[in-house]
C-alpha positions in Angstrom: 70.0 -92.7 -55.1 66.6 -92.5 -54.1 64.9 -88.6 -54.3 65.4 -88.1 -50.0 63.7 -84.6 -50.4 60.5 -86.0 -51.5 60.0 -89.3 -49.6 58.7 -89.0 -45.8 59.0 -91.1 -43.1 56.2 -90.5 -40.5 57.1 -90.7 -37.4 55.0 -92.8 -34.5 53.3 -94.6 -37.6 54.3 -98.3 -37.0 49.9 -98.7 -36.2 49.0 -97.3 -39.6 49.0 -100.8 -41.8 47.1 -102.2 -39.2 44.9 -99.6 -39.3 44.7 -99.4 -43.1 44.3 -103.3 -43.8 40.2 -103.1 -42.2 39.7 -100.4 -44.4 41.4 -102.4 -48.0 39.2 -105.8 -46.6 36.1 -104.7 -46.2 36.6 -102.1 -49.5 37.7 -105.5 -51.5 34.4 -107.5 -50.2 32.5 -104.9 -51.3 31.2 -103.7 -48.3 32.9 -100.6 -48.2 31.9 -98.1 -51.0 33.7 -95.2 -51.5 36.7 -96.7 -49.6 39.2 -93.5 -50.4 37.4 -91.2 -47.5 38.4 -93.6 -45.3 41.9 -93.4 -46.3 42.1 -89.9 -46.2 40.7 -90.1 -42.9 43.5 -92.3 -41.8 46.0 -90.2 -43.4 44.9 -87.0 -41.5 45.5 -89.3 -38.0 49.4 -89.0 -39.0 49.5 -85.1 -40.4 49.2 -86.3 -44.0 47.3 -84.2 -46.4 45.9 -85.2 -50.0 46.3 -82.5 -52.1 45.1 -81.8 -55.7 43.6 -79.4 -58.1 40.5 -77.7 -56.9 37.7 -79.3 -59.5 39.9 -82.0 -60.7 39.1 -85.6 -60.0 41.9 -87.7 -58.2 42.2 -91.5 -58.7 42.7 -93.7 -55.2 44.7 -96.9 -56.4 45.4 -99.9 -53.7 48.6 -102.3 -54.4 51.1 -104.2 -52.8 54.5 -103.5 -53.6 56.8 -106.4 -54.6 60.1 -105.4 -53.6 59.5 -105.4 -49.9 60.4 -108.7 -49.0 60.6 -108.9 -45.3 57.2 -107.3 -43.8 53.7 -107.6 -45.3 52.9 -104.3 -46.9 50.0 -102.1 -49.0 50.4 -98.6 -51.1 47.8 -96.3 -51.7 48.6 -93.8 -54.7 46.6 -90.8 -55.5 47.1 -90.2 -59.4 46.0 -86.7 -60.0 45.9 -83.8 -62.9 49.3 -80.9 -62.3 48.9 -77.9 -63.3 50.9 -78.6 -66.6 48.3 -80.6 -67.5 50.1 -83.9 -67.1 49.6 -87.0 -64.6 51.3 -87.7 -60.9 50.8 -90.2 -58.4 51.9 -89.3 -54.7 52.5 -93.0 -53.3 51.9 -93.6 -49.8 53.3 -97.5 -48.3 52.0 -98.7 -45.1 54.4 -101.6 -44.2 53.5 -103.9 -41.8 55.3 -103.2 -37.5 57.3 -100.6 -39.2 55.0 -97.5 -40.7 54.0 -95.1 -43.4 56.5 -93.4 -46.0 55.1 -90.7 -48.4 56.9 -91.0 -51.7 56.2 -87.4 -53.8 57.2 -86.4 -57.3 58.1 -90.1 -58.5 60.1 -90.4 -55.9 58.6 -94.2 -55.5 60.3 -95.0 -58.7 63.5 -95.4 -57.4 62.9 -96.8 -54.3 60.4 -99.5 -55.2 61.2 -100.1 -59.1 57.7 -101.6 -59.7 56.3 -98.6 -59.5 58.6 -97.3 -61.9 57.3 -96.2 -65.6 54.7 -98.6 -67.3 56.1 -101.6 -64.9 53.3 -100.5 -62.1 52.2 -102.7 -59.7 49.1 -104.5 -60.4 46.2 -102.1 -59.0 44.2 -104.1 -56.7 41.4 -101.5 -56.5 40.6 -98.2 -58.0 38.1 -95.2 -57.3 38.0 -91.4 -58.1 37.8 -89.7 -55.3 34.3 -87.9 -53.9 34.3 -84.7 -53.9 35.1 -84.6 -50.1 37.4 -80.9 -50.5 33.8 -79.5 -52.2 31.5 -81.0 -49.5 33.7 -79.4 -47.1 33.4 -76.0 -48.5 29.6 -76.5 -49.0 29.8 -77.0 -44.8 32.2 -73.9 -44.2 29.3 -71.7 -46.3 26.6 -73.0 -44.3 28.7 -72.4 -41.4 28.9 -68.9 -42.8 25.4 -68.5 -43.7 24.7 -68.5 -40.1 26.7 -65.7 -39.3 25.2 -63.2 -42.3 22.7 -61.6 -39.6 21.7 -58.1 -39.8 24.2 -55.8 -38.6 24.1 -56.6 -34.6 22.8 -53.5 -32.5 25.5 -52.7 -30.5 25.6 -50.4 -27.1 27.9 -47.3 -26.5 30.6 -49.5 -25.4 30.1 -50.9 -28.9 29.3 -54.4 -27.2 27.0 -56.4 -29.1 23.2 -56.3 -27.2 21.5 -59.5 -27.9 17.5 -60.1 -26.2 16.7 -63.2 -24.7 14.2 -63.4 -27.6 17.6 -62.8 -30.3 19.6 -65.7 -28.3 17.4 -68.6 -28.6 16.6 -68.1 -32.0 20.3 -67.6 -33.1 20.9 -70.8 -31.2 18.4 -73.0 -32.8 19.5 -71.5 -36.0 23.5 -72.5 -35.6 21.9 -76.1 -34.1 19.3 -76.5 -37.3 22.1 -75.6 -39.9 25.1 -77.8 -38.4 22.6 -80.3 -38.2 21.5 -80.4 -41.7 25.6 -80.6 -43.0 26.2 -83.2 -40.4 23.0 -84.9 -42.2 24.6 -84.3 -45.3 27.6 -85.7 -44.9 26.2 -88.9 -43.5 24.2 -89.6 -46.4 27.5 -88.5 -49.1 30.1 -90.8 -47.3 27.3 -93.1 -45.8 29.4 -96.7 -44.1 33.1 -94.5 -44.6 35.0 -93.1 -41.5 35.2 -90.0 -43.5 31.4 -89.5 -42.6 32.0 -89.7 -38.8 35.1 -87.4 -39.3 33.0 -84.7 -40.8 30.3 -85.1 -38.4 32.6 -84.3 -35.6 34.2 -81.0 -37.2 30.7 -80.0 -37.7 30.2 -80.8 -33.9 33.0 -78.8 -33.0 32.4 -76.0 -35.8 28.5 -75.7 -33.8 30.1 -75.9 -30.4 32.1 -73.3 -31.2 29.7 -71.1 -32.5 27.5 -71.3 -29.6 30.3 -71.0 -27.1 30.5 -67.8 -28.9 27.1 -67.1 -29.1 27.0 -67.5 -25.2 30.0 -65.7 -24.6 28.5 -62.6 -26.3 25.0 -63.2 -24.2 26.8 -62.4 -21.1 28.7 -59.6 -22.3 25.4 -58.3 -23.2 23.2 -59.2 -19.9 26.2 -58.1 -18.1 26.4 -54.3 -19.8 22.3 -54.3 -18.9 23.3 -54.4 -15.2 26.3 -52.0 -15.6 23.7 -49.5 -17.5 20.6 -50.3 -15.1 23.4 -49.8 -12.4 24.4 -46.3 -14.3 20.9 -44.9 -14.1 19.7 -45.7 -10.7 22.8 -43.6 -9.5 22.8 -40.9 -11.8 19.0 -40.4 -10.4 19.4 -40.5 -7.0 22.2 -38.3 -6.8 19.7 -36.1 -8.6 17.0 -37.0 -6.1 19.0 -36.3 -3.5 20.6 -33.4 -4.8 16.8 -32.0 -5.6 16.2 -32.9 -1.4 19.2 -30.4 -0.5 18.1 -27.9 -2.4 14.5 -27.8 -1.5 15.3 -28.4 2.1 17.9 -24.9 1.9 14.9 -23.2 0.5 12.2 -24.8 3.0 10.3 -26.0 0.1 10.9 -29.8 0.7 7.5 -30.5 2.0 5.6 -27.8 -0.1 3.1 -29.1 -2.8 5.6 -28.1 -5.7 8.9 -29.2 -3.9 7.2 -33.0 -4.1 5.7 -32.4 -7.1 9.6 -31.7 -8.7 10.8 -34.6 -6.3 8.1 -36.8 -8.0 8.8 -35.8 -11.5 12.6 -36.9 -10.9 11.3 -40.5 -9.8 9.1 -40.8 -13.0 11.6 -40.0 -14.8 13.8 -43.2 -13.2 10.7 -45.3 -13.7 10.9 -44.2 -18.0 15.0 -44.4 -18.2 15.1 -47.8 -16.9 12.2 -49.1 -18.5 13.8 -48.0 -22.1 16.4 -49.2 -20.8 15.2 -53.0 -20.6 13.7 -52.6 -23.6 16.8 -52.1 -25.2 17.7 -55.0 -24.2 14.3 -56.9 -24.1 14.4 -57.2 -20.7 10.7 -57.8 -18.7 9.9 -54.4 -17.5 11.0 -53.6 -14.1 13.8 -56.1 -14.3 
């Protein structure tokens, strides 16, 4: 009986040979170097993970299996190091109209006996994997690079203030750096799908980074207002206030009753240009 609790049918796969077979043509005419990206790529379409060891190389094999007789099929097997120290090969069979089975733990063994013990199937191709798992975690710390900026300046409402000045340079920055691993990653996996797959989670990763970036630019612009908003009526209630009590005391048009009257407006003029210089704001804005 075969091993059911290790072999997966994929659901919605019936496309995935023809998907796959481009991929095993052009990596057989040589054209397509490495050609295991491109399978992990295809893998991810349908939720399927490689795993292995971090550090430890993995072995992409290509074969066709011999004991499926009715529909033209291909297996790719990752053979990779367990933690025992010993060899496994996940086996993953793209048959032809019907779809993609995951065989784990030797579970192919039973269910297609060439691939059981030293009676393989003959291995039409055969490449270690690139360190894609490693490139990726070089991107994530250049990701994170980006966000090890000073500690942020933050206002009483303990919303982050960020200057005009602060935005487009932390912009460029996020642009510059997810440029540079998008770069990188064309030149690793140059010709594989696995290069266009990574360019477009650095896309997103940027795009969300500046979304954020943005999203924190108006909180800031917006508390600028709230504040500049704060101080104009704090002032002239004190203006006014000041006006009251000089008029009870008939000292609102005496030389020293605008002379306090002017002193408060000055005093406006200084809080709110602080004010946009906290924020690096123009003066007067």
């Amino acid at each position: 009986m075969t091993k059911s609790k290790y072999v997966k049918p994929i659901d919605n796969s019936q496309d995935a040979y023809a998907r796959l077979k481009p991929i095993t043509d052009a990596a057989q005419a040589g054209a397509l170097e490495p050609w295991s990206p491109s399978v992990i790529d295809l893998l991810a379409r349908y939720k399927v993970n490689v795993q292995r060891l971090e550090d430890v190389k993995a072995q992409a094999n290509l074969s066709f299996p011999t004991s499926i007789k009715d529909h033209k099929s291909m297996a790719i097997g990752f053979r990779y190091a367990k933690e025992d120290g010993s060899f496994a090969e996940d086996l993953f069979v793209f048959v032809e109209d019907v779809g993609l089975t995951c065989y784990y733990r030797g579970s192919q063994e039973e269910a297609l006996p060439e691939y059981a013990g030293s009676h393989h199937a003959e291995i039409v191709l055969s490449e270690l994997l690139p360190d894609f798992q490693r490139d990726m975690a070089d991107m994530q710390q250049q990701i994170n690079d980006i966000k090890a900026q000073p500690v942020p300046r933050t206002n009483t409402h303990n919303v982050e203030i960020i200057t005009d000045e602060e935005f487009v340079r932390q912009k460029q920055a996020i642009i510059a750096k997810h440029a540079q691993a998008a770069r990188s990653f064309q030149i690793r996996f140059s010709g594989s799908s696995a290069a266009q797959a990574a360019g477009n989670a650095v896309k997103i990763e940027a795009d969300r980074e500046v979304a954020d970036l943005v999203a924190k630019k108006k909180n800031s612009d917006r508390f600028y207002e709230l504040e500049q908003m704060d101080v104009r009526d704090a002032f002239d209630k004190e203006y006014k206030d000041k006006q009251s009590d000089l008029g009870r005391r008939n000292m609102l048009t005496s030389g020293f009753g605008q002379q306090e009257l002017e002193e408060i407006r000055e005093r406006r003029v200084r809080e709110l240009e602080k004010l946009a210089l906290k924020y690096g704001k123009p003066k007067g804005s």
